[in-house]
LOVEXTI-235609 format. One record per residue: residue in one letter; x, y, z of N, C-alpha, C, CB in turn. Coordinates in pm, whole numbers, padded with zeros to 5 digits, always signed. Atoms other than C-alpha are relative to their C-alpha. Glycine has a CB too. Layout:
N
AXYZXYZXYZXYZ
...
//
This chain:
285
X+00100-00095+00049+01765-03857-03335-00094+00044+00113-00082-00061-00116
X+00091+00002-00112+01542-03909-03033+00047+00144+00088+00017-00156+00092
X-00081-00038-00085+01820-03718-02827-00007+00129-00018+00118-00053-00005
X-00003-00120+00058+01848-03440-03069-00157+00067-00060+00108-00022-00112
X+00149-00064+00012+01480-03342-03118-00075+00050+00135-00098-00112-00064
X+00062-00057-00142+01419-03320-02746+00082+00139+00062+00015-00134+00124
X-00063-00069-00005+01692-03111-02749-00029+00181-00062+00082-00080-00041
X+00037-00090+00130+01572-02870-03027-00120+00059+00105-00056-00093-00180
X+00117+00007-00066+01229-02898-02834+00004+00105+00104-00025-00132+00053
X-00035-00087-00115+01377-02777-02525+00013+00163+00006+00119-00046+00034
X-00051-00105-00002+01550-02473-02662-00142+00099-00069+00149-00012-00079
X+00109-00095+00045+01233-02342-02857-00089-00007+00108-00071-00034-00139
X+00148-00020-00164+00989-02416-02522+00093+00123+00070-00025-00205+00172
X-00079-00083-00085+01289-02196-02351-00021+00150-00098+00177-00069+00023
X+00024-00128+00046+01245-01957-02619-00134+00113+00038+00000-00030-00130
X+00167-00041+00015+00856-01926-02638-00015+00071+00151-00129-00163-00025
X+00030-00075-00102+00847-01855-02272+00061+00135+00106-00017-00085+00052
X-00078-00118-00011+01140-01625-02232-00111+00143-00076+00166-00037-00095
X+00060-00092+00068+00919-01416-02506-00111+00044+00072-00029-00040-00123
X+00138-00040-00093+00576-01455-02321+00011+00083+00126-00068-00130+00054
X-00020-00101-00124+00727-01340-01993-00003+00162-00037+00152-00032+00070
X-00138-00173+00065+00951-01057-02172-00098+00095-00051+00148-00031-00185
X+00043-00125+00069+00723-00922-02328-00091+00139+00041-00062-00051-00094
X+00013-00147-00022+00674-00530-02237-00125+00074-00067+00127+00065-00055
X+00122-00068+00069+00390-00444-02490-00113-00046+00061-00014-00025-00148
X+00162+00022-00021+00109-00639-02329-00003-00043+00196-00071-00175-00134
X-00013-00005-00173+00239-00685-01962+00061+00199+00049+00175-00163+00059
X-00071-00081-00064+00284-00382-01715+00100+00004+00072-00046+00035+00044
X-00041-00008-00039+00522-00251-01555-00002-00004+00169+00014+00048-00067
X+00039-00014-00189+00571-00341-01158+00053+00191+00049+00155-00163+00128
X+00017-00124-00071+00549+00006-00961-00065-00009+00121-00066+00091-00073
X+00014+00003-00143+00593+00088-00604-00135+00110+00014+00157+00051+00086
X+00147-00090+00032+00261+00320-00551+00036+00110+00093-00173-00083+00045
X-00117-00188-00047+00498+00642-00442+00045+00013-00143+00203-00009+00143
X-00074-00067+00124+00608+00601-00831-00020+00149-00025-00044-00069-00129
X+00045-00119+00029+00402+00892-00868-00005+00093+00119-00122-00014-00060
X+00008-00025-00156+00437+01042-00522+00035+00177-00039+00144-00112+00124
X-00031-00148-00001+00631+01352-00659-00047+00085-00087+00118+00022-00007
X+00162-00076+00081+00307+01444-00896-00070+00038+00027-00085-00036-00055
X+00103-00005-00081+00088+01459-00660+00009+00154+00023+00007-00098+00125
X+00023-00130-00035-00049+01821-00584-00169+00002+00032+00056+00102-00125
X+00172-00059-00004-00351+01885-00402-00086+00080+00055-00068-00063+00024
X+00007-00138+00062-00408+02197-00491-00080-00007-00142+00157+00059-00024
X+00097+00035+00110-00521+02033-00834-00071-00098+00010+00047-00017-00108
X+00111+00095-00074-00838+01832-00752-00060-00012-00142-00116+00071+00145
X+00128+00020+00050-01062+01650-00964-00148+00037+00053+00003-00113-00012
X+00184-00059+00035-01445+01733-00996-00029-00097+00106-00104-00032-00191
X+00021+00089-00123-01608+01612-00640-00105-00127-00073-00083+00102+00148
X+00049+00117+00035-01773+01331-00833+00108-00127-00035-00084+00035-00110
X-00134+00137+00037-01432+01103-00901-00004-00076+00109+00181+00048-00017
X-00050+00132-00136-01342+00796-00742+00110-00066-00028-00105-00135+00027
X-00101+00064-00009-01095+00623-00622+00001-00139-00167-00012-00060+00175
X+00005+00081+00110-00991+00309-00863-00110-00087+00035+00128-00071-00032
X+00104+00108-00061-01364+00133-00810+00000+00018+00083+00000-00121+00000
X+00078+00006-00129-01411+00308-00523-00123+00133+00016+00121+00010+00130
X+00109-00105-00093-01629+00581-00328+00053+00090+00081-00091-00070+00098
X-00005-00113-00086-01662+00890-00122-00042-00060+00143-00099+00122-00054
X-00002+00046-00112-01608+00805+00232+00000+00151+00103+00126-00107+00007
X-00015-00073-00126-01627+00985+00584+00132-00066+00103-00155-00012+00077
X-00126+00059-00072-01328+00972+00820-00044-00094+00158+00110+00153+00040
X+00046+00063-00115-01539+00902+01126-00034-00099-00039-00089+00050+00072
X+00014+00103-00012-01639+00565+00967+00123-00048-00022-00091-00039-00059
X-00144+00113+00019-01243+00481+00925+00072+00093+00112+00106-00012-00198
X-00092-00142-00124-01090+00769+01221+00133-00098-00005-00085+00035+00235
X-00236+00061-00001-00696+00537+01199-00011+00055-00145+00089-00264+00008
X-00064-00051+00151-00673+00682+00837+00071+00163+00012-00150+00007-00132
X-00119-00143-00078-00386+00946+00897+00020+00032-00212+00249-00093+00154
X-00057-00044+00090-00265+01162+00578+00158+00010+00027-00065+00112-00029
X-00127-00010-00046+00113+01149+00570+00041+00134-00132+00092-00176+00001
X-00011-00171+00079+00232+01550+00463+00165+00015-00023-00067+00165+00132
X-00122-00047+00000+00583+01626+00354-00009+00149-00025+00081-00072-00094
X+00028-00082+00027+00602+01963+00396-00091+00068-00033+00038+00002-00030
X+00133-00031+00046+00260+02044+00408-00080-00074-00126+00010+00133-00029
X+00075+00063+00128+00187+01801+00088-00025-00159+00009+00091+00028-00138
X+00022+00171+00026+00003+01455+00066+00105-00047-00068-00131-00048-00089
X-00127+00123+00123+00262+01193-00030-00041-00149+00082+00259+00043+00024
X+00044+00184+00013+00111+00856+00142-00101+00004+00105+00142-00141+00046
X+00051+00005-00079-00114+00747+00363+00054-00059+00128-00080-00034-00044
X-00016+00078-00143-00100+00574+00769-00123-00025+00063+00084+00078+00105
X+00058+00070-00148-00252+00432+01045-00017+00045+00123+00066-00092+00040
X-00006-00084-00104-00312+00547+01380+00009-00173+00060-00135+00139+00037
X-00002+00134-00055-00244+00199+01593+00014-00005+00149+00109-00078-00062
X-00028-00063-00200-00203+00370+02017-00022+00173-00065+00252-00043+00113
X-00016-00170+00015-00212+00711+02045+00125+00065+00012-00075+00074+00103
X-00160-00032-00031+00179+00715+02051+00047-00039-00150+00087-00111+00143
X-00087+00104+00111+00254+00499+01727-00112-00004-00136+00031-00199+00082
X+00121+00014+00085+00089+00498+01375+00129-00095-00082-00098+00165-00081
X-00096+00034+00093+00211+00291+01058-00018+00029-00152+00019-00130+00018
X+00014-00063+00085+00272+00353+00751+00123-00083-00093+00001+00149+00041
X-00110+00087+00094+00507+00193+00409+00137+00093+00016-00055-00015-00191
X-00117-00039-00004+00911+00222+00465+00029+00090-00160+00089-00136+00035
X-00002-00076+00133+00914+00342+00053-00025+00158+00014-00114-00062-00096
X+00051-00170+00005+00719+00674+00169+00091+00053+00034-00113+00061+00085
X-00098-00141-00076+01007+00820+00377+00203-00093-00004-00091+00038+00267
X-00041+00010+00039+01302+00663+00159+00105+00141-00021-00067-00063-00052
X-00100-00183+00019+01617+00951+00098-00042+00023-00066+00148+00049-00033
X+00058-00106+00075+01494+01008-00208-00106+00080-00017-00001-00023-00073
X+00117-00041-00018+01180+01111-00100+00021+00093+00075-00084-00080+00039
X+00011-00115-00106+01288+01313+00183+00102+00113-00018+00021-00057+00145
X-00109-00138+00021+01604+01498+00032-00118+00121-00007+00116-00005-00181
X+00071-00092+00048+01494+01844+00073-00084+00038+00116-00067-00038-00121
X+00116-00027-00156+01236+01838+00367-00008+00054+00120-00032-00089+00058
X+00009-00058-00118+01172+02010+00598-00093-00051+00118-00030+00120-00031
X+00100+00042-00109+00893+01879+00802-00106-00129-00057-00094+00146+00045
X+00090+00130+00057+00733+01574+00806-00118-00020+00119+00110-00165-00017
X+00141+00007-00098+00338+01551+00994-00057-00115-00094-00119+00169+00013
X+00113+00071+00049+00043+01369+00991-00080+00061+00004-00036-00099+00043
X+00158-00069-00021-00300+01467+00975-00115-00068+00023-00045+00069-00109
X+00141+00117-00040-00620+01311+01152-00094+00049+00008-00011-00077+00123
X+00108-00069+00000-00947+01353+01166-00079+00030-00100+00021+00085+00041
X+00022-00065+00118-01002+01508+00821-00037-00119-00110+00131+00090-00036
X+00057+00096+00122-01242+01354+00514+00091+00074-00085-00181+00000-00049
X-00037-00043+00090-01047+01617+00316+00150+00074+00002-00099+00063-00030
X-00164-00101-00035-00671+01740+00210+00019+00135+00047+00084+00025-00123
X-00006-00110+00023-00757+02059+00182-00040+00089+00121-00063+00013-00108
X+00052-00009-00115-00898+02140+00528-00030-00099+00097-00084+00051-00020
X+00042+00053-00139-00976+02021+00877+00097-00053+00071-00096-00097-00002
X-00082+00038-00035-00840+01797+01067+00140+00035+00125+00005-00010-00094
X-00136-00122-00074-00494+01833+01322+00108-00054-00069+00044-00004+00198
X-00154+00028+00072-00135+01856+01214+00089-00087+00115+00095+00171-00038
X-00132+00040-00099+00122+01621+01429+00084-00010-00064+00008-00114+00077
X-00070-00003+00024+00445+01639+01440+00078-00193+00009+00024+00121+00061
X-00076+00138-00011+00652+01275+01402+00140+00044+00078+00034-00076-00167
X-00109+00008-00046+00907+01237+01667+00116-00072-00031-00022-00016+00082
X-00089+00124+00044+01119+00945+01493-00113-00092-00129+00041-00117+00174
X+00058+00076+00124+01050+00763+01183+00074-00173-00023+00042+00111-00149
X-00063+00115+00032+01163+00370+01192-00044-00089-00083+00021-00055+00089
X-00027+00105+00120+01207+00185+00896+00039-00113+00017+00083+00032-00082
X-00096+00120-00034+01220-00184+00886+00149-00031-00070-00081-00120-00029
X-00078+00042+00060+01565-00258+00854+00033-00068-00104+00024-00023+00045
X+00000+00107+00149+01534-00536+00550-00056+00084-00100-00106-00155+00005
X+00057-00050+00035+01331-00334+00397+00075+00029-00162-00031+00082+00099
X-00077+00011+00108+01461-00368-00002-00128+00060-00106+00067-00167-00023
X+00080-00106+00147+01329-00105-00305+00003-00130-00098+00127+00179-00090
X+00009+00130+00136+01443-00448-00494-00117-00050+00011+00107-00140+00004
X+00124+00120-00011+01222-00698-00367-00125+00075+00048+00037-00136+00122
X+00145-00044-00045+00946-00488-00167-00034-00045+00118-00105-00042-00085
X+00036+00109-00101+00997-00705+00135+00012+00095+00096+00090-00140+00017
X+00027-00107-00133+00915-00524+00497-00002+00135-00026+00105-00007+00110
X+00058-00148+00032+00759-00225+00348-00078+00034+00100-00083+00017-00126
X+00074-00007-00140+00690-00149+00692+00100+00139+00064+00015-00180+00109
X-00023-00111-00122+00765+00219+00922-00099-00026+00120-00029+00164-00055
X+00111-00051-00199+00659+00272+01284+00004+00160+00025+00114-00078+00204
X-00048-00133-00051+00618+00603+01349-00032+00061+00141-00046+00091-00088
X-00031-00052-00167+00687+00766+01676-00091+00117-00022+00187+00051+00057
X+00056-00126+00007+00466+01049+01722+00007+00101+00107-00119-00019-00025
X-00004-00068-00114+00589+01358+01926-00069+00067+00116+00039+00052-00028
X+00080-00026-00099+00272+01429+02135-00105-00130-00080-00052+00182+00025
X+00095+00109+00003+00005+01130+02150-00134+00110-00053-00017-00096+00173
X+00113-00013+00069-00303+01169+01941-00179-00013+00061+00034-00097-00095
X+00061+00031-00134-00624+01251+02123-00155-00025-00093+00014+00151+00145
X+00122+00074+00078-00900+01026+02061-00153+00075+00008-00018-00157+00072
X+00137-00051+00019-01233+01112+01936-00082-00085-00072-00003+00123-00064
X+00081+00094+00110-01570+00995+01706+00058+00025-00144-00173+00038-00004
X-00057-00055+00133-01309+01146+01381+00158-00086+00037+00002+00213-00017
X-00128+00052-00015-00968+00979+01548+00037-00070+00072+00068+00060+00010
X+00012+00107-00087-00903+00624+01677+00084-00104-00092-00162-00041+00041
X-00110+00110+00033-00661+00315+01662-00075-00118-00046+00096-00042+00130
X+00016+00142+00062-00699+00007+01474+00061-00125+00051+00045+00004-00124
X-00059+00125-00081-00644-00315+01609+00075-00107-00093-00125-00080+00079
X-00103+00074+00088-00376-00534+01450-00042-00195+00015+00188+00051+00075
X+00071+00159-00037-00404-00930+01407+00132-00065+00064-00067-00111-00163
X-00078+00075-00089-00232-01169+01612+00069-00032-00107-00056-00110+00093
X-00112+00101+00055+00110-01339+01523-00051-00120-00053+00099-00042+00106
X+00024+00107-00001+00053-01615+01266-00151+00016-00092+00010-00055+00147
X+00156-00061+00057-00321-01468+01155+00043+00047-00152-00073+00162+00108
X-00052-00033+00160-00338-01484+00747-00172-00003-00044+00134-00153-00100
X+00102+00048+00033-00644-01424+00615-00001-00065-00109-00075+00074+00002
X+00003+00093+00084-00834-01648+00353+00004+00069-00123-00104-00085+00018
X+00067-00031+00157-00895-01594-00008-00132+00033+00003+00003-00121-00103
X+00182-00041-00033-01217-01442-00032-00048+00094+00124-00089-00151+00041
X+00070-00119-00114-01213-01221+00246-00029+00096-00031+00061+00049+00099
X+00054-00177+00045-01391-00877+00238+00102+00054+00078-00181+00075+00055
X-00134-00127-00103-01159-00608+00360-00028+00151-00126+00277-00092-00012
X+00010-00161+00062-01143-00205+00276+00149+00021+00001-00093+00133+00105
X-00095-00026+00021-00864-00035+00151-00072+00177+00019+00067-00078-00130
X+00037-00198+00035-00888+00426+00208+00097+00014+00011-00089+00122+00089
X-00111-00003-00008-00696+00621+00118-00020+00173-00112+00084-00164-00049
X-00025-00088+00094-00624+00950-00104+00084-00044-00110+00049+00103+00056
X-00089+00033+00115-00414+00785-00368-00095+00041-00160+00045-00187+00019
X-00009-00014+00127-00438+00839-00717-00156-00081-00100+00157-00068-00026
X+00065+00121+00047-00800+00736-00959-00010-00045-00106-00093-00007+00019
X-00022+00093+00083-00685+00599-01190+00197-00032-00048-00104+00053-00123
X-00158+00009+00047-00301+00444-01269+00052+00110-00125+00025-00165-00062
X-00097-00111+00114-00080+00741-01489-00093+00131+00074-00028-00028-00238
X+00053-00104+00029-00266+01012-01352+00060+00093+00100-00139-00013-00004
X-00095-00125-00104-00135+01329-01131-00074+00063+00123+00044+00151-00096
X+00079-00073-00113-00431+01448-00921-00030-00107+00082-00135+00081-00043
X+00086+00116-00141-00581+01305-00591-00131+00112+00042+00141-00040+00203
X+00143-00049-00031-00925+01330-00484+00066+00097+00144-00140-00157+00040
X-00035-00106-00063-00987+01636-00239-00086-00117+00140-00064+00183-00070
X-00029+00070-00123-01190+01364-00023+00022-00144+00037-00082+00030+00065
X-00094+00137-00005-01072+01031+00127-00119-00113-00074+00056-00053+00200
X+00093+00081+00086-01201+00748-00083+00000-00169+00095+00076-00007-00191
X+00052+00140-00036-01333+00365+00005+00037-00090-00109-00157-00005+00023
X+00035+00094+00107-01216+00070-00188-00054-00122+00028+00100-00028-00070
X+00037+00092-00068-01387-00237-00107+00043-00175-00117-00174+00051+00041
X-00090+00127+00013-01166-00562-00170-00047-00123+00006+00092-00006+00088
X-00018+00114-00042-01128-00888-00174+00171-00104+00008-00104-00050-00083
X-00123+00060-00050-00822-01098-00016-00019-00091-00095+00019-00047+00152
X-00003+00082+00115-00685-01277-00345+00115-00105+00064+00041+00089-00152
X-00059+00179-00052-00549-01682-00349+00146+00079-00052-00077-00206-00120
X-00095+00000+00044-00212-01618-00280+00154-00059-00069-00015+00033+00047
X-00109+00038+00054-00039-01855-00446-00037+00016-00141+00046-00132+00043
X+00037-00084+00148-00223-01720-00786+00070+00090+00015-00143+00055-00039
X-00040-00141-00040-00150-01379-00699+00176-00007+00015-00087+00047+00160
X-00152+00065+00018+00271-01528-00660+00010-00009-00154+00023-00167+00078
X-00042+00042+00130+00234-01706-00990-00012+00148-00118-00109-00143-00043
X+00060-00124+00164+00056-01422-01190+00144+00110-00001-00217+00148+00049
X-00106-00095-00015+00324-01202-01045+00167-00025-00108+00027-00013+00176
X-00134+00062+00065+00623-01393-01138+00035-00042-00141+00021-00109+00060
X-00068+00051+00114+00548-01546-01471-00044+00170-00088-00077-00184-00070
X-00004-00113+00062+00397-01226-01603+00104+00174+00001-00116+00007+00029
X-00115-00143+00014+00611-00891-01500+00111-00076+00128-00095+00215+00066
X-00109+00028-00098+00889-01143-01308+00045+00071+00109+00096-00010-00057
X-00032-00056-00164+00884-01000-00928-00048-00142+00081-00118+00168+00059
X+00047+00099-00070+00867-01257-00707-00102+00024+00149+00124-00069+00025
X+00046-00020-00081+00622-01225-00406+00069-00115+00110-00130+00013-00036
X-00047+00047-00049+00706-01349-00074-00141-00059+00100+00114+00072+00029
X+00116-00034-00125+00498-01465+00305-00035+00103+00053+00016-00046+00105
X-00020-00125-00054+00554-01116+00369-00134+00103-00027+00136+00053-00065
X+00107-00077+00084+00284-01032+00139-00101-00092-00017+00046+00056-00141
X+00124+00079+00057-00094-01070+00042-00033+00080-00116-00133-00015+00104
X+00089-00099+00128-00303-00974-00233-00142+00061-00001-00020-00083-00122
X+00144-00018-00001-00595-00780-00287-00035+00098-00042-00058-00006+00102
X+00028-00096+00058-00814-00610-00486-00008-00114-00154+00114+00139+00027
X+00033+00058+00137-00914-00659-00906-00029+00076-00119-00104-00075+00011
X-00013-00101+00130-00965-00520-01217-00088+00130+00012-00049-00079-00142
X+00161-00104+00011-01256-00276-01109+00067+00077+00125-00208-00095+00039
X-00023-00107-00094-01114-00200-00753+00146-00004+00119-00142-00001+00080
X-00147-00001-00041-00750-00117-00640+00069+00126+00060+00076-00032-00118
X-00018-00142-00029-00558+00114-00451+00131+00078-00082+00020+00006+00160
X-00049-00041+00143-00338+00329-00643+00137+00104+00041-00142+00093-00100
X-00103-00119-00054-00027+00598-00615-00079+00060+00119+00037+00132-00124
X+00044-00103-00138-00072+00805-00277-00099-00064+00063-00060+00158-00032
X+00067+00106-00119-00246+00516-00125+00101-00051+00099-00066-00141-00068
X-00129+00084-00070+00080+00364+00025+00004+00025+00139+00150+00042-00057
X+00008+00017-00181+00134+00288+00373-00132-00007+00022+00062+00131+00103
X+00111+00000-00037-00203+00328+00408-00082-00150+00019-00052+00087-00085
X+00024+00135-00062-00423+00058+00573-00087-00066-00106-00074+00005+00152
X+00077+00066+00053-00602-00250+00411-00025-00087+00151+00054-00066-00140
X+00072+00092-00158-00870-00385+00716-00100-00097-00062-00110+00119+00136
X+00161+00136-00051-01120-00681+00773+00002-00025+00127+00000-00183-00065
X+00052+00060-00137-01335-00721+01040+00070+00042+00105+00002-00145+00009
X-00018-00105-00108-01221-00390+01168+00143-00041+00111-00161+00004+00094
X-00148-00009-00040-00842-00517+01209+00072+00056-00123+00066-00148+00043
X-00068-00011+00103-00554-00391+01000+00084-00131-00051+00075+00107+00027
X-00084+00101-00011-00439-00701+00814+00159+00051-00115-00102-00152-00050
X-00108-00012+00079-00232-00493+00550+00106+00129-00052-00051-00047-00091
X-00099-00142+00059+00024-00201+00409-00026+00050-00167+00193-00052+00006
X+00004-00019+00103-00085-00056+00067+00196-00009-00054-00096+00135-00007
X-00170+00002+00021+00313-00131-00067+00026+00013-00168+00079-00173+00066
X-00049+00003+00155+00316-00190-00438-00096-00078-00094+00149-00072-00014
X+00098+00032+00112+00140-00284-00786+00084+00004-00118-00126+00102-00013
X-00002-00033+00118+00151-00336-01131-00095+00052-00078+00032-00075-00043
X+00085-00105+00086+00002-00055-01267-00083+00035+00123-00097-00061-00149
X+00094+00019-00110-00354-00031-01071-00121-00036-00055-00017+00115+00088
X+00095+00100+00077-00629-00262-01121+00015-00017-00105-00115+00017-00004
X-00022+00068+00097-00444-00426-01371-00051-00150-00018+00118+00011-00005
X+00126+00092+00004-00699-00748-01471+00166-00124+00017-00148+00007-00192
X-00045+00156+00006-00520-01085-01307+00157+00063+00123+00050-00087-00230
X-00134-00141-00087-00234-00828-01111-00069+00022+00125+00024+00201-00093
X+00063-00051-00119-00395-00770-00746+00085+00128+00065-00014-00123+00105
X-00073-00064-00077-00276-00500-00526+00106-00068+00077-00075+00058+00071
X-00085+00061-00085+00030-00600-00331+00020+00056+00155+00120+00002-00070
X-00034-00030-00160+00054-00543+00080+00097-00077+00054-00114-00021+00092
X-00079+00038-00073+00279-00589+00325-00106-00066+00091+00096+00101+00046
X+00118+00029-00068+00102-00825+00559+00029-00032+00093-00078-00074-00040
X-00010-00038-00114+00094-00762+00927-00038-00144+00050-00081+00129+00037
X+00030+00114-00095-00025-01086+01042+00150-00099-00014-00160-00093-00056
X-00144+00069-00041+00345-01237+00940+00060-00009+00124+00098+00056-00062
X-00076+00006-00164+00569-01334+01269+00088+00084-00008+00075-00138+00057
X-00141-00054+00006+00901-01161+01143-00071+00172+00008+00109-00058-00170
X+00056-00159-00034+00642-00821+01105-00074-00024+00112-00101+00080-00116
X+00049+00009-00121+00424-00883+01378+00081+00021+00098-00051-00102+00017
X-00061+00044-00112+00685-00941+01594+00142+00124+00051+00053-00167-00044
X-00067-00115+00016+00873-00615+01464-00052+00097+00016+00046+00014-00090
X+00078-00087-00077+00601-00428+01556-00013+00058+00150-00089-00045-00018
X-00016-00031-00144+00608-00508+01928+00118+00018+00009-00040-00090+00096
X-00119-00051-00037+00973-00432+01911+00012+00120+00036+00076-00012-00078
X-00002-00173+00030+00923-00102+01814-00123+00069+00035+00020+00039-00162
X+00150-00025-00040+00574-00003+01971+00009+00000+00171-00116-00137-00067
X+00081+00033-00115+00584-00099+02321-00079-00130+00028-00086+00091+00004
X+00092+00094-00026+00461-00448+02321-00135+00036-00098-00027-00002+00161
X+00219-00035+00046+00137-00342+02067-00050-00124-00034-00058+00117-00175
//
């Protein structure tokens, strides 16, 4: 009897938590933050009082590495400026299905706003980390080559990356900018670049919450950050997450945006296997 009740036991605990995971009505859906990439038009602007998800109206000269990435003249993610030869930016943004169709792919620096200022460069080469999997999310990492070097000013300047090995803690402050999307489901982007101001979440919470609730597994590849009030969102991607005026991360993916107990997900630059794929492809940076 003993044998057969633990048995019974087993299969209903296996049930109960198959259900809790599974279930679709009260968990979101994981989404790469390009889901919405081919909504985006901005041309249709919200009212200059919106904000980012929990964030603010920013100036570019207090962030000058925040690049707009344009397909064809149209916001679809953000970058980095990291030398005046090399910026970075998430492998997801410039995916085939993103680029069937294209004609020209720039950046834009300088500029608080889509809609003006700023200069146009052209990208000489676009490298994608090889591993780089739409499954998992792992080395959501481009380098981009840029066909004339980027000329520095008090509106346009490189960000300094963290050493091989460098993870920050739980609790760190860090910024996320970016033009993405303010609020998750929605179609417009602000006209200027927004501020989110973060915190670097415990990542072996930020693993668990992931896994038992919308089953994605996170890896070392990744950190977390951000919370129910302030997250970055569609047409944030690639775009940088800094502390202490280094870049430690890649806007890469979410469930939903500022979904409560769900953090933002980054690719995180202080790893060895990215770090170390950086100076491959950079020049030693």
């Amino acid at each position: 009897m003993r044998r057969g009740k633990a048995i019974i036991f087993v299969v209903v605990l296996v049930f109960l938590v198959n259900f809790t995971i599974g279930s679709g009505d009260v968990e979101p859906d994981v989404q790469e933050r390009n889901s919405a990439v081919k909504l985006i038009r901005p041309n249709k602007l919200p009212s200059p009082n919106s904000k980012i998800v929990g964030g603010m109206d920013t100036d570019i000269a207090r962030y000058p590495y925040q690049l707009s990435v344009r397909l064809d003249g149209q916001h679809v993610c953000g970058a980095s400026i990291i030398s005046a030869n090399y910026a970075l930016s998430a492998a997801h943004c410039f995916v085939r299905e993103i680029l069937e169709g294209v004609k020209e792919v720039t950046v834009v620096s300088g500029s608080t706003y889509l809609d003006n200022g700023g200069t146009s460069s052209k990208i000489r080469s676009i490298i994608s980390h090889p591993n780089y999997s739409n499954r998992t999310n792992e080395f959501d990492i481009a380098v981009l080559r840029m066909a004339d070097p980027f000329v520095f000013n008090e509106r346009v300047a490189a960000i300094a990356l963290p050493q091989s090995g460098a993870q920050p803690s739980a609790g760190t402050d860090a910024v996320v900018t970016g033009w993405g999307l303010l609020q998750s489901g929605a179609q417009n982007v602000p006209n200027t670049l927004q501020l989110g101001r973060v915190k670097v979440a415990d990542f072996r919470r930020c693993r668990r919450s992931y896994f038992f609730r919308v089953r994605t597994k996170l890896t070392g590849r990744m950190i977390c950050a951000g919370n129910e009030i302030t997250d970055s969102c569609q047409g944030d991607s690639g775009g940088p997450l800094a502390a202490n005026n280094v870049q430690i991360g890649i806007v890469s993916f979410g469930a939903g945006c500022a979904t409560p107990g769900l953090p933002g997900v980054y690719t995180n630059l202080g790893d060895p296997s990215i770090r170390s794929w950086i100076s491959e492809n950079t020049n030693s940076l």
